[in-house]
VOPAGU-2260 file (C-alpha; in pm, 1 decimal, decimal comma):
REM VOPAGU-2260
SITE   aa  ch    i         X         Y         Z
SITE  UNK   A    0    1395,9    -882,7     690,8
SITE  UNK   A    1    1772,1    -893,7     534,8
SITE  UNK   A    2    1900,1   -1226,6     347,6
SITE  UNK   A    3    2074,9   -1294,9     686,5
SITE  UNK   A    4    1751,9   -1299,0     873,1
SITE  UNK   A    5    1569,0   -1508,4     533,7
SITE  UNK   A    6    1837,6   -1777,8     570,7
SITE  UNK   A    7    1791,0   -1803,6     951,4
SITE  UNK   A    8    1394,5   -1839,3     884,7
SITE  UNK   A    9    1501,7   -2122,3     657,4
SITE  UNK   A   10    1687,6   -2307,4     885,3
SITE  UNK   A   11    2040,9   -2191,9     897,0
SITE  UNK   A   12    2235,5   -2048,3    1214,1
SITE  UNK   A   13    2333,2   -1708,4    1218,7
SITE  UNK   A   14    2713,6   -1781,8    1123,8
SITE  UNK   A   15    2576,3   -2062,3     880,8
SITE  UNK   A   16    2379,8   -1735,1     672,6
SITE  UNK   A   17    2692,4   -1503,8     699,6
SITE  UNK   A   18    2931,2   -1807,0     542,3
SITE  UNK   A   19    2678,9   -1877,8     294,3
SITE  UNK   A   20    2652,2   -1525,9     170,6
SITE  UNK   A   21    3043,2   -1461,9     218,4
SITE  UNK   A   22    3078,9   -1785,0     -10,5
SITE  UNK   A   23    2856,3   -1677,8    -316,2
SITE  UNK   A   24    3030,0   -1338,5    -282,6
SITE  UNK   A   25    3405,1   -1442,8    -243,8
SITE  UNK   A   26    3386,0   -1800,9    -431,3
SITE  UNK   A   27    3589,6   -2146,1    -257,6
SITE  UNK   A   28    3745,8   -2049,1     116,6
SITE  UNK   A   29    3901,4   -2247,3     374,3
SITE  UNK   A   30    3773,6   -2218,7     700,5
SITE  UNK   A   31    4069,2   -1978,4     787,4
SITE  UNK   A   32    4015,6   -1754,5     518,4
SITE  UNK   A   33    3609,9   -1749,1     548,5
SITE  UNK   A   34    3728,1   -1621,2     979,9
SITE  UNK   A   35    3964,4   -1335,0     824,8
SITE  UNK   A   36    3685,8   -1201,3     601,5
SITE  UNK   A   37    3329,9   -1268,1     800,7
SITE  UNK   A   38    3574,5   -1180,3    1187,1
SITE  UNK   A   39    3390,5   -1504,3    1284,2
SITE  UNK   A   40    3636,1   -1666,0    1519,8
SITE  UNK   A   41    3832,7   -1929,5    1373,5
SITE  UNK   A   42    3687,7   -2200,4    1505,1
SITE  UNK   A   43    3353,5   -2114,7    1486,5
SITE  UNK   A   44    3407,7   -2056,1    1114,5
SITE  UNK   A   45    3495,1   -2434,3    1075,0
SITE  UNK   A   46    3163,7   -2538,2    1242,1
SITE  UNK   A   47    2962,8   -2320,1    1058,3
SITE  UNK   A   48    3116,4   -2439,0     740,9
SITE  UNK   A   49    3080,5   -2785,7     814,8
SITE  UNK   A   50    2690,9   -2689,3     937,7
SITE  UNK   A   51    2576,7   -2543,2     638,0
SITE  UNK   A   52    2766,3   -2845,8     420,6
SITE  UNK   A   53    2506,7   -3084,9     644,3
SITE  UNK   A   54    2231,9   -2886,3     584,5
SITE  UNK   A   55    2283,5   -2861,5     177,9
SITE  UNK   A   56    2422,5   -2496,1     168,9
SITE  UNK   A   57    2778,4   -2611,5      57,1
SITE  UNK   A   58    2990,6   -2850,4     -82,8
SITE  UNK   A   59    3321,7   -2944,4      60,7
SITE  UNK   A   60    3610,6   -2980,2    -168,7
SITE  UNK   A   61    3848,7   -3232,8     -43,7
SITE  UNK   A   62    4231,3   -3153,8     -64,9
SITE  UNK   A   63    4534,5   -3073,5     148,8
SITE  UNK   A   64    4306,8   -2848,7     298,3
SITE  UNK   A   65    3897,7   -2837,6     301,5
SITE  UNK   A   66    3780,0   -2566,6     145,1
SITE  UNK   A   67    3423,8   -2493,2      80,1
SITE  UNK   A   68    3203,0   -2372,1    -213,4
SITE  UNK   A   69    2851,3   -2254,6    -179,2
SITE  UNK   A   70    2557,4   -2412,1    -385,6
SITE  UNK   A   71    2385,0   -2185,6    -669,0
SITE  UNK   A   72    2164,7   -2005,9    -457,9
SITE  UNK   A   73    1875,3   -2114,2    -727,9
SITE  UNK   A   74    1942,8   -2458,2    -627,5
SITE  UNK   A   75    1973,8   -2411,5    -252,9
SITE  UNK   A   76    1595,9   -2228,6    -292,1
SITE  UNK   A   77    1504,9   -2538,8    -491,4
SITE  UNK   A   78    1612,2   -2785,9    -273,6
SITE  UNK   A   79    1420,5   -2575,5      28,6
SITE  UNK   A   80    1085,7   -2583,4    -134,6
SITE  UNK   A   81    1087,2   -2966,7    -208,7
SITE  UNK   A   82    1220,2   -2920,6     193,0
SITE  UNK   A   83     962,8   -2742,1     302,0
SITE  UNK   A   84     678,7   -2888,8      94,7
SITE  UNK   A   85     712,6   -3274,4     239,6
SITE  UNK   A   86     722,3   -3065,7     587,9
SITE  UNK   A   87     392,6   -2890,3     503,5
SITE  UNK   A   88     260,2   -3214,7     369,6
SITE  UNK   A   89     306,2   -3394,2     683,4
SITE  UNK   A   90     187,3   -3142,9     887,5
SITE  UNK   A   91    -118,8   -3073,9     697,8
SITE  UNK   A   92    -208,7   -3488,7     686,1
SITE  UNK   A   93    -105,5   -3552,3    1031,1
SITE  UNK   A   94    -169,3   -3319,0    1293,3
SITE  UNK   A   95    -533,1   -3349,7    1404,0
SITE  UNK   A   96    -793,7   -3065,1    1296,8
SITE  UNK   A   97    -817,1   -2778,9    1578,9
SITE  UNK   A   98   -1101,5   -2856,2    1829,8
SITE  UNK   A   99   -1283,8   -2539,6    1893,8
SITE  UNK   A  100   -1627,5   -2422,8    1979,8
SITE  UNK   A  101   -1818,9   -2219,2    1704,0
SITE  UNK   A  102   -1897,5   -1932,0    1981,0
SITE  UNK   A  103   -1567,0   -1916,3    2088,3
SITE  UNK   A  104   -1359,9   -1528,5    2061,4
SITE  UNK   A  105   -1055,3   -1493,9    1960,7
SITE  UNK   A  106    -774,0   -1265,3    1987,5
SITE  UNK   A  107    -515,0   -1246,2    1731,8
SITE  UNK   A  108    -249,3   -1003,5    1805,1
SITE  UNK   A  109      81,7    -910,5    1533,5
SITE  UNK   A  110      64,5    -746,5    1227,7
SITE  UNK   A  111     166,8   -1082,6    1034,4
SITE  UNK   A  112     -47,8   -1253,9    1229,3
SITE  UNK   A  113    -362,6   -1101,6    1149,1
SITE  UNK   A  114    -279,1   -1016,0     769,5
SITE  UNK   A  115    -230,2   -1391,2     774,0
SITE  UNK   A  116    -547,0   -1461,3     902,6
SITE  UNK   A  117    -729,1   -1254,6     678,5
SITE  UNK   A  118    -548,0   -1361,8     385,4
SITE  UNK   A  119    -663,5   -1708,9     508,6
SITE  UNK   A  120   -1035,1   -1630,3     549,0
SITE  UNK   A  121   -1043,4   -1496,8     161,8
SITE  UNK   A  122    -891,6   -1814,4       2,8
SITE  UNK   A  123   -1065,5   -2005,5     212,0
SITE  UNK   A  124   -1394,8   -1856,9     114,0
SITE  UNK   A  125   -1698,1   -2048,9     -91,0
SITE  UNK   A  126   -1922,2   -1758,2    -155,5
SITE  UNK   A  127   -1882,1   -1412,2     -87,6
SITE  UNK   A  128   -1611,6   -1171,3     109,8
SITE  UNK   A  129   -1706,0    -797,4     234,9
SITE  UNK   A  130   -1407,2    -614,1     376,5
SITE  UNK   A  131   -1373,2    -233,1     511,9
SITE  UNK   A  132   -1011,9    -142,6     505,1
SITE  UNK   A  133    -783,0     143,1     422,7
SITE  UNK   A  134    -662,9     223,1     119,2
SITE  UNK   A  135    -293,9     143,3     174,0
SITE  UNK   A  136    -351,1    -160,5     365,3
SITE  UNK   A  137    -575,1    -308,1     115,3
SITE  UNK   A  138    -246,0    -389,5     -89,8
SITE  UNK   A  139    -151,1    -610,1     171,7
SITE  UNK   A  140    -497,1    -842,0      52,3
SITE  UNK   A  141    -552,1    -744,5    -298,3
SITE  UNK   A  142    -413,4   -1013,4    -448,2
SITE  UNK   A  143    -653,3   -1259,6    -237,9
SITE  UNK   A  144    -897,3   -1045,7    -328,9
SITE  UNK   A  145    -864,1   -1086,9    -687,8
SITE  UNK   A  146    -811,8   -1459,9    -671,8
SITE  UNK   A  147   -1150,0   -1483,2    -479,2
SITE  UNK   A  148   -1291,9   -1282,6    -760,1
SITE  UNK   A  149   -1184,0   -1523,1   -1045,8
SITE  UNK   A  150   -1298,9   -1813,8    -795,2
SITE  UNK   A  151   -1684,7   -1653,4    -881,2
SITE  UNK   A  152   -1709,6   -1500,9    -542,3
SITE  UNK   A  153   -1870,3   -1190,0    -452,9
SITE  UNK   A  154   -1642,9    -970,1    -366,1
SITE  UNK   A  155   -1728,2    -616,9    -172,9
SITE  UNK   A  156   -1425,4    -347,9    -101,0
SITE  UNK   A  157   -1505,8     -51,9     116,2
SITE  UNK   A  158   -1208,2     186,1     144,6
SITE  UNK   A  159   -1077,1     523,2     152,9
SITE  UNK   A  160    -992,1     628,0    -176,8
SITE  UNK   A  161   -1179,6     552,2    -509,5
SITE  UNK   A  162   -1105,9     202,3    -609,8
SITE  UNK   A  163   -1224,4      74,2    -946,3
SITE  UNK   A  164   -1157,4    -297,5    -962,5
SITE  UNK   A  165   -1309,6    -552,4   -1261,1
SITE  UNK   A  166   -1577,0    -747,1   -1111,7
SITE  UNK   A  167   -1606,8    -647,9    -782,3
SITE  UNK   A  168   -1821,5    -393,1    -547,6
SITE  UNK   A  169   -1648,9    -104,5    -455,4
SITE  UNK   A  170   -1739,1     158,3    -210,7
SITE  UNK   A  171   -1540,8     486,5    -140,6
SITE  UNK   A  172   -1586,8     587,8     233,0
SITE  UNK   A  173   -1366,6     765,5     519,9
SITE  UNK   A  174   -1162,5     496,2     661,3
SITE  UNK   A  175    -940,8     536,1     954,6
SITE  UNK   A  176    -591,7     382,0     882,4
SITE  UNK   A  177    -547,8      76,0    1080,0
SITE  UNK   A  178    -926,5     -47,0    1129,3
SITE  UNK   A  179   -1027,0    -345,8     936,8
SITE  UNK   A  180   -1351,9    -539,0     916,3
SITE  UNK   A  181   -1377,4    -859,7     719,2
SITE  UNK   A  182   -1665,1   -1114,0     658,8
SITE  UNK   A  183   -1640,4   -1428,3     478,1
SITE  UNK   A  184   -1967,8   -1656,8     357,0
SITE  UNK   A  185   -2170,4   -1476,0     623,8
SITE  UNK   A  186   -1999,0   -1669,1     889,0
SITE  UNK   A  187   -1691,2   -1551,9     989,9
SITE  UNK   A  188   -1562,9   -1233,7    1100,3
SITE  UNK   A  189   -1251,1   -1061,4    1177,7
SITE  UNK   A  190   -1244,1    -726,1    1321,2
SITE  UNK   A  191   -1004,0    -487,6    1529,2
SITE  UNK   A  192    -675,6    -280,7    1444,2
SITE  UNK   A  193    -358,0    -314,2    1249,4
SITE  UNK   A  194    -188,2     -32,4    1387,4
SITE  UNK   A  195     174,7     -50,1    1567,3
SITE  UNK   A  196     264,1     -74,0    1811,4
SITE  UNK   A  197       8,5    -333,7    1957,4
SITE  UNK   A  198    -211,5    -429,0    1635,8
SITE  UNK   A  199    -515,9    -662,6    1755,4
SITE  UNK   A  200    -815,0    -814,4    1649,4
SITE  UNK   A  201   -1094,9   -1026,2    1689,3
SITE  UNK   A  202   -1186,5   -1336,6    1531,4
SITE  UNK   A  203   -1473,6   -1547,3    1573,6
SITE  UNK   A  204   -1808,3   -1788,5    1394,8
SITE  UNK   A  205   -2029,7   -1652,7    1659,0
SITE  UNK   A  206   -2391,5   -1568,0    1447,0
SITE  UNK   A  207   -2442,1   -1253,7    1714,3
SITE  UNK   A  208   -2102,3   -1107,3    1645,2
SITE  UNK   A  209   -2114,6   -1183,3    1244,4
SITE  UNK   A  210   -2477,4    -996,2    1228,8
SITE  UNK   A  211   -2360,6    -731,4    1445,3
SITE  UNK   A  212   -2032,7    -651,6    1182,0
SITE  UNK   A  213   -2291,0    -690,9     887,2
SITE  UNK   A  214   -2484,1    -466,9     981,7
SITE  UNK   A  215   -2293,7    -243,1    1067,1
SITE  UNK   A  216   -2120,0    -270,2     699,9
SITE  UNK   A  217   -2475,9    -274,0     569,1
SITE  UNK   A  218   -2555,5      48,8     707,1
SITE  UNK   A  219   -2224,8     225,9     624,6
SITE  UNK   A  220   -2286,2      83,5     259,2
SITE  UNK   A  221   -2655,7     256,0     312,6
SITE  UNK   A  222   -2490,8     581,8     426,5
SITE  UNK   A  223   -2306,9     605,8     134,2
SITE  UNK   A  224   -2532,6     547,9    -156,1
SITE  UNK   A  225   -2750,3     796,5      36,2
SITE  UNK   A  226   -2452,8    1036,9       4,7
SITE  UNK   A  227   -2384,3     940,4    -347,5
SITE  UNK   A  228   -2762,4    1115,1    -450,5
């Protein structure tokens, strides 16, 4: 993802994140001027300058002829998190809780979605989180990791290279890249593959599926003390 791509996550149109950049970079610019140096037609370029104005990525300076001066990007981030924060607020009081069976299977598929998700399970943990992971995709959870760790859970890592973190179980064990396993508090699971092109996994609370994964991280946790003597 480029700073184009950021600003269009944020809420900007595509010509809105071009004039916004082209602003910060070139300082005030009439609409005519911003067209000449982005090639954005002329008209569009007066739209998109009066867009991002609207939507607090500008400030029009009124003369003979409008020009336009971009906000400190520091305060256009500001102004997005106090944004974005009364949207998550509402979101999180007023949208009813998801409905769903405790048996139920589901498929998660995208490698954002499912680091998500696991990210997810580990802060929302209350006891204890066993995960079997690669070594280089265990960076992409580490952090959570930690944090669980200083939240006085029990934390147990099995991955591929020797791992040595304070406060936590660590196990050293031939792990195919891609392949993840994750239990949190004995009662959830997440299991399946992060490779591309098609990563998937599996998600559910059902108590068959948890005690199959556990055991099957019990006994690969077996199989390696036993190779350890």
């Amino acid at each position: 993802m480029d700073v184009i791509e950021a600003l269009m996550q944020a809420g900007f149109t595509r010509h809105e994140s071009v004039l916004y950049v082209t602003l910060c970079r070139e300082g005030e610019l009439t609409g005519y001027e911003a067209s000449k140096i982005t090639g954005i037609p002329r008209s569009n370029a007066y739209l998109g300058l009066a867009g991002l104005a609207d939507k607090g990525g500008a400030y029009k300076i009124n003369g003979d002829t409008a020009r336009y001066t971009a906000v400190d990007p520091g305060e256009l981030v500001q102004n997005l998190k106090r944004k974005f924060a009364l949207i998550m607020d509402m979101i999180e009081k007023e949208i009813p809780q998801v409905n769903t069976t405790g048996d139920s299977f589901v498929t998660i598929n995208g490698y954002h979605q499912i680091l998500d998700k696991m990210k997810n399970l580990i802060i929302q943990a209350q006891k204890r989180v066993y995960i079997s992971i690669s070594r280089e995709q265990l960076e992409f959870v580490i952090k959570e990791l930690q944090e669980a760790r200083e939240r006085g859970l029990k934390v147990v890592i099995i991955t591929s290279e020797g791992l040595d973190m304070e406060g936590m179980v660590c196990y050293t064990s031939r792990k195919q890249f891609g392949s993840v396993r994750l239990i949190t508090d004995s009662e959830n699971v997440l299991t399946g593959q992060l490779n591309e092109p098609n990563p998937t996994s599996l998600f559910s609370r059902n108590s068959n599926m948890v005690d199959l994964i556990k055991d099957s991280l019990t006994n690969e946790i077996k199989l390696i003390n036993i190779t350890r003597r």
